[in-house]
ROGU-274574 format. One record per residue (C-alpha): x, y, z; residue in one letter. Coordinates in steps of 0.1 Angstrom, whole numbers, plus 5000, padded with zeros to 4 digits. Each point is the difference from the previous one (the first is absolute). Layout:
N
@x: X | y: Y | z: Z | r: a
...
//
This chain:
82
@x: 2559 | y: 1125 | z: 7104 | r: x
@x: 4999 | y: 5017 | z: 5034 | r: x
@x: 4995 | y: 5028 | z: 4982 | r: x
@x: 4971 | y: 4992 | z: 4980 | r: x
@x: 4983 | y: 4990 | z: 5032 | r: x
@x: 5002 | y: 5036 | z: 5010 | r: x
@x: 4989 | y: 5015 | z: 4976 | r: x
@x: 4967 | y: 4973 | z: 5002 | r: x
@x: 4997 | y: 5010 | z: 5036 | r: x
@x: 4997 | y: 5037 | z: 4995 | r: x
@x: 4977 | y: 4994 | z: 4967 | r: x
@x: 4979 | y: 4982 | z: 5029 | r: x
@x: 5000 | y: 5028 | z: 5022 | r: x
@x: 4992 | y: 5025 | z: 4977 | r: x
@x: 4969 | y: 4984 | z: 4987 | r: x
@x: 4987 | y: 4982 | z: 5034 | r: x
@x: 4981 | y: 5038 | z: 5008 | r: x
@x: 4982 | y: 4993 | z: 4961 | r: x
@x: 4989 | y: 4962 | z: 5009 | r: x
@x: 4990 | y: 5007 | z: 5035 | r: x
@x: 4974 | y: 5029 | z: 4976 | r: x
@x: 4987 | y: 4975 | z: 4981 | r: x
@x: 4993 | y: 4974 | z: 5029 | r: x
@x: 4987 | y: 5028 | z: 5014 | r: x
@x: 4975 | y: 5011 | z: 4977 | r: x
@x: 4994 | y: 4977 | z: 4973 | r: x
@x: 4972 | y: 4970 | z: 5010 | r: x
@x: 5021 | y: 4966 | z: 4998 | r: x
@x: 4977 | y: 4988 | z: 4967 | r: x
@x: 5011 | y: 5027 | z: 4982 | r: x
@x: 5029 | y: 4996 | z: 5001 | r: x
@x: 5005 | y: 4965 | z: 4991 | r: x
@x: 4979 | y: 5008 | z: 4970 | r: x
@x: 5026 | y: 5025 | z: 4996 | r: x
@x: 5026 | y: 4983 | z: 5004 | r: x
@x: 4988 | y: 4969 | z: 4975 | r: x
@x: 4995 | y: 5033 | z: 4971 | r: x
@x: 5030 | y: 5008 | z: 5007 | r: x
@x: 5017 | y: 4966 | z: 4992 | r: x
@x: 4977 | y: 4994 | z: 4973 | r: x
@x: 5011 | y: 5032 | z: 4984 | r: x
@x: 5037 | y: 4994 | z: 5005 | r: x
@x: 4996 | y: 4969 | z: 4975 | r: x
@x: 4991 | y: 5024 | z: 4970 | r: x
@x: 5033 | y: 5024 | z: 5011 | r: x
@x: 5008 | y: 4994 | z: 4961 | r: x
@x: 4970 | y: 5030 | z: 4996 | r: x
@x: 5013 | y: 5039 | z: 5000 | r: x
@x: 4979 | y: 5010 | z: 5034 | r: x
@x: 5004 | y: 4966 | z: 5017 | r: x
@x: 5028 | y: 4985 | z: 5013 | r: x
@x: 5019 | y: 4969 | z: 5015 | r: x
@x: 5007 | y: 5025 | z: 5033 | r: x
@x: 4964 | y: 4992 | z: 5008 | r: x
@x: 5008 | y: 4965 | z: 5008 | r: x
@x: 5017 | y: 5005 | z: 5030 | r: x
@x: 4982 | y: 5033 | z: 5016 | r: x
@x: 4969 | y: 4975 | z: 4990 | r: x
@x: 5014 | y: 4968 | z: 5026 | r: x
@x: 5008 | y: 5030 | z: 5024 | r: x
@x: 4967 | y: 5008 | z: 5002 | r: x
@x: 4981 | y: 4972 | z: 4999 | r: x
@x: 5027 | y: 4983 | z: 5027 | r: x
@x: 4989 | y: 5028 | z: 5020 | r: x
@x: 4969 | y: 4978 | z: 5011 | r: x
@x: 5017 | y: 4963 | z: 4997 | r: x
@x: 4999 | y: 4984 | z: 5037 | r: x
@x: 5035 | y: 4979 | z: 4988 | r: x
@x: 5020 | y: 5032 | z: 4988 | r: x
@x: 4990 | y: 5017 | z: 5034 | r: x
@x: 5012 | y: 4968 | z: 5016 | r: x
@x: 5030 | y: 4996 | z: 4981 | r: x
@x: 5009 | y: 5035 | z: 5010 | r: x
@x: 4990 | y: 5000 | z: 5036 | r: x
@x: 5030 | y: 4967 | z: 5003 | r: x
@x: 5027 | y: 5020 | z: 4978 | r: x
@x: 4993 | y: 5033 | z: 5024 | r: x
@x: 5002 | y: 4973 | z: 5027 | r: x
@x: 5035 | y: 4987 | z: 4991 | r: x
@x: 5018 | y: 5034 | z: 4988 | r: x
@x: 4992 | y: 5014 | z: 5037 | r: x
@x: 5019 | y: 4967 | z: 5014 | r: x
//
């Protein structure tokens, strides 16, 4: 288990430079709408270009914006540095 959690902590690390872009420089509308296409496009994965991978880069996204995810996060962060 322990190392599973690893191995989540360094995929986080690797791709916090690549979210940090996209706050950056794509307007918070866009990218819920991106985020919801995303999702909605995940739920015909069964199609040869599509697939069920967009599901969760689709909640990523979109969670990007939500004000309980950020919260949610802030108290985690909060408890891992006690």
């Amino acid at each position: 288990m322990s190392g599973n959690t690893g191995r989540w902590s360094a995929l986080r690390e690797r791709l916090k430079p690549l979210r940090e872009c996209i706050r950056r420089h794509v307007p918070r509308g866009l990218r819920i709408i991106l985020g919801l296409l995303l999702i909605i496009g995940g739920l015909f994965g069964f199609l040869p270009i599509l697939g069920f991978w967009m599901i969760p880069l689709g909640v990523m996204v979109a969670a990007m914006d939500a004000e309980l995810y950020r919260r949610w996060r802030r108290r985690r962060n909060r408890r891992k540095r006690r």
